[in-house]
Structures are given as structure tokens and as C-alpha cells.
Phi, psi and omega in degrees: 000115166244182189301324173298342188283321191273337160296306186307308183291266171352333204260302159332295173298264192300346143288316190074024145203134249250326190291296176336279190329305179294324206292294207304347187242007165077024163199176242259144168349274210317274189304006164283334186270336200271321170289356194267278179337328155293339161288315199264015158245339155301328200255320187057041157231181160234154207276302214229140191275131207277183161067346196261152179231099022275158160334145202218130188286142128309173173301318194273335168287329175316294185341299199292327180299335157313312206248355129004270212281293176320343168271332192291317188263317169317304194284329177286004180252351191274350188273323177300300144321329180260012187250333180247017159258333182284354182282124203296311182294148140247125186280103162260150191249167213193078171281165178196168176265138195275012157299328190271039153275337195251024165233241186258013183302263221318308173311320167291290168329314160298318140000283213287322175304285196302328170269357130232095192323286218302348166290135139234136194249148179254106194263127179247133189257105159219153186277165205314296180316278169353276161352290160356271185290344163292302191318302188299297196290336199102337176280349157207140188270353168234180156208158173236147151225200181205048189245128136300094165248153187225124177217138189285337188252027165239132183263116157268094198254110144284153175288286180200184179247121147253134180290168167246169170223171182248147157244132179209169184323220062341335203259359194283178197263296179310330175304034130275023190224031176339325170299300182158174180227199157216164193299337172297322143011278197255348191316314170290357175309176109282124236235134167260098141242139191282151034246196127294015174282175179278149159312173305336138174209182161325312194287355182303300199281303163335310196275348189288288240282320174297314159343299206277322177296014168080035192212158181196120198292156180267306222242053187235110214246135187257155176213168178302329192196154176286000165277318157325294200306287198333318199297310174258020145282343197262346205245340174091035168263317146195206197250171180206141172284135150212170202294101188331337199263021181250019188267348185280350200271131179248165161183155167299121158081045164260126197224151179245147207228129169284126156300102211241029166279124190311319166261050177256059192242171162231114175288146154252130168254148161252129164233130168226186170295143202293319212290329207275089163303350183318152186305284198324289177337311183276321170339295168313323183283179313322295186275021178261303205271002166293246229318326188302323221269337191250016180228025177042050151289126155269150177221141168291095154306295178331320192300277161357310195279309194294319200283329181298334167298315165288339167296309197261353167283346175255004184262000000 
């Protein structure tokens, strides 16, 4: 069995016709079927259920097309990974969410530099879904975002819970309220949150976190970036949720409010690839928990250690 047979098969299974499947793999119907047919006299089971319209999986093609796709996505991450270990410069690419600039990413990254010359880091600016699909592709070996998505080929670590705050005007009533407010609070404002991209985004998790409080903002205008919301929370249009360390963002007569609902956070995640065991890769937790430990941020060390434990049990 080699790998073209599980293209061949994968490609089959998801047109769900065999004349498709070939246009789509660029060669002709007859000898596609004859590599199908030939797996299933290898495997000496049958794949595909005869006679249906559209093609139809058995229990056991089904089995085998899960764990397909899963050798299929293994090997291509494993040729991109050894294609960016054979490179005489070596690059780690770095997505990140454009929020975390205004927190302690650039000082890790910085860090990260210094403590390693011999690197060049690449910084790409994208959202957590994007990542994802970088990851998976090869185009960036780490991502920091602030989503929870499970993706089987990805390893995921939070960092920490970042509080959230409110920004609203000076003229607004809650700025007298200096201590904090809760979300029950602002549900009724006119509300700014960012970005306008298709879900999952920031603004999701704003509304979840309202959800989970029994709650459902009324008054809520989605806009592209969070410099837009401030600007017209700054302008006397209404208040906007954002990431307590983006309180560094000024304009006149803008004021941050603390949330003081326990579950008012943003998680920041580090995601890489599951297979990527790299030097470089473990490194980054080094110069992420420098920087934590000098700003008395607390952190799960364990997470970090287990992941450095599995990496090397699988080594």
C-alpha cells in the first residue's frame, strides 16, 4: 500500500463518485478504479458499497478513510517540517492575533531574539483559524492567539487568562464606577466589538462570556479592529470589551473600566504542530515564562514540562 492509494481512496470517498474523483486527481476513470479495487483485494475487505448512488462508504471504508486522511495530513506535515529542518538559515514563522502587540508578545519575541542569534523569526499577522490552517500547511511553526479550536494535528497550551475591561468615554456614567463593573452592568449599552470576520473571532468570546452570565448584550455593533472600536468609544458612541493589556491604546477622554466577573478572561494560546518536537519550538516557552516570571504573571509550568515530557517519550 503506498500513499497514492490513500489519495486515491480519500479523493473517491469525499466526491463520492469514482468519474469526479479522477477529473479531480487528473487521470483517467478506468485506471482509478483498478487502484481502488486493488486496495480491497489487499485489505480483502470491501470499501465501497456496490451499486449506490451517490457512492456510498462500508463501516470498514469509513474506518479506513478517518485514519486515511489522518496519515495523508501526518505525512505532509512531516515533508514540510523536514524541508524547513534541511534549510541552511533557519526560520521559525510566528502568527499571532494583532491584540497581543499591545501586550507582552513584542518583549517575548524579543527575548526570543536575543537569546537566540542564530534564528531569524518571522512575525505574520492572523487570526486563530488561519493559524490553524498555517500550521497544518507549514507556513508557520508556532501561532499565539486567543480561541479554543481542536484540531487533532495541532498541540495546544494555554498560557494564561487575560482580564477583560470596558472602554467608555469620560462623559459616560460608568467611568464613576473605578473599582469595575460587571457584565450585567453594560449588557444594555451600545456596545463596539471587534473584528467583523467570520466566526470564531474575539467577538464570539465577548458574547459567550455574556452567555455563560445569563445574559445578551442588546445594542451591539461589530466593526473591523479594535483601533476603529476605541476610536468611536473615544468619540462618544458607546463602550467596547477588549483585552486588559490593550488599555496602553490612548485617545482623549478614554477611560478602561476593570470587569470584575471571575469569568471576564481571554485566554492566550500557543499552538504548534503535534509532530513538531524542535529545539527552537521549546525554547519559546522559556523566553514566554522569563518574561511572565519578571512581570509576576502566574503560569501552569507543568503544561510546558509535560509537553517537553512527551516530545521526548516519543523521540
Amino acid at each position: 500500500m503506498e500513499l497514492r492509494h490513500l489519495k486515491y481512496f480519500v479523493a473517491v470517498v469525499e466526491e463520492q463518485s469514482f468519474t469526479k474523483a479522477a477529473e479531480k486527481l487528473f487521470i483517467a476513470q478506468p485506471p482509478l478504479s483498478r487502484q481502488i479495487q486493488n486496495l480491497e483485494n489487499e485489505l480483502e475487505i470491501q470499501l465501497f458499497e456496490r451499486g449506490s448512488r451517490p457512492l456510498k462508504t462500508t463501516a470498514a471504508g469509513l474506518f479506513f478513510y478517518q485514519h486515511a486522511v489522518k496519515l495523508l495530513s501526518n505525512a505532509e506535515e512531516i515533508k514540510s517540517m523536514t524541508k524547513r529542518m534541511g534549510a541552511v538559515d533557519r526560520v521559525i514563522t510566528m502568527g499571532f492575533v494583532g491584540s497581543l502587540l499591545y501586550g507582552l508578545l513584542p518583549r517575548i519575541v524579543y527575548l526570543y531574539r536575543q537569546q537566540h542569534p542564530h534564528l531569524k523569526v518571522k512575525l505574520v499577522e492572523m487570526n486563530t483559524m488561519e493559524q490553524i490552517q498555517a500550521l497544518k500547511e507549514g507556513r508557520i511553526d508556532v501561532g499565539f492567539g486567543r480561541l479554543r479550536i481542536s484540531d487533532p494535528a495541532v498541540r495546544r497550551v494555554k498560557l494564561r487568562d487575560e482580564p477583560l475591561v470596558v472602554a467608555a468615554h469620560s462623559a459616560h456614567p460608568i467611568v464613576q464606577r473605578k473599582s469595575g463593573v460587571y457584565m450585567a452592568d453594560i449588557a444594555d449599552q451600545d456596545m463596539f466589538l471587534y473584528p467583523n470576520t467570520p466566526e470564531p473571532n474575539f467577538s464570539t468570546q465577548v458574547k459567550s462570556i455574556f452567555s455563560e452570565c445569563g445574559l445578551e448584550p442588546k445594542n451591539v455593533n461589530l466593526v473591523r479592529e479594535i483601533q476603529l472600536a476605541l476610536g468611536l468609544v473615544a468619540a462618544g458612541e458607546g463602550i467596547c470589551v477588549i483585552p486588559r493589556s490593550a488599555d496602553t491604546i490612548r485617545f482623549p477622554h478614554l477611560h478602561y473600566i476593570p470587569i470584575l466577573d471571575p469569568d471576564a478572561v481571554s485566554p492566550i494560546f500557543l499552538t504548534t504542530r503535534n509532530l513538531d518536537a524542535s529545539e527552537e519550538v521549546l525554547a519559546l516557552f522559556d523566553s514566554i515564562y522569563q518574561v511572565y516570571g519578571l512581570e509576576g504573571i502566574p503560569f501552569q509550568r507543568q503544561l510546558y514540562d509535560q509537553v517537553r515530557q512527551d516530545d521526548e517519550a516519543e523521540s
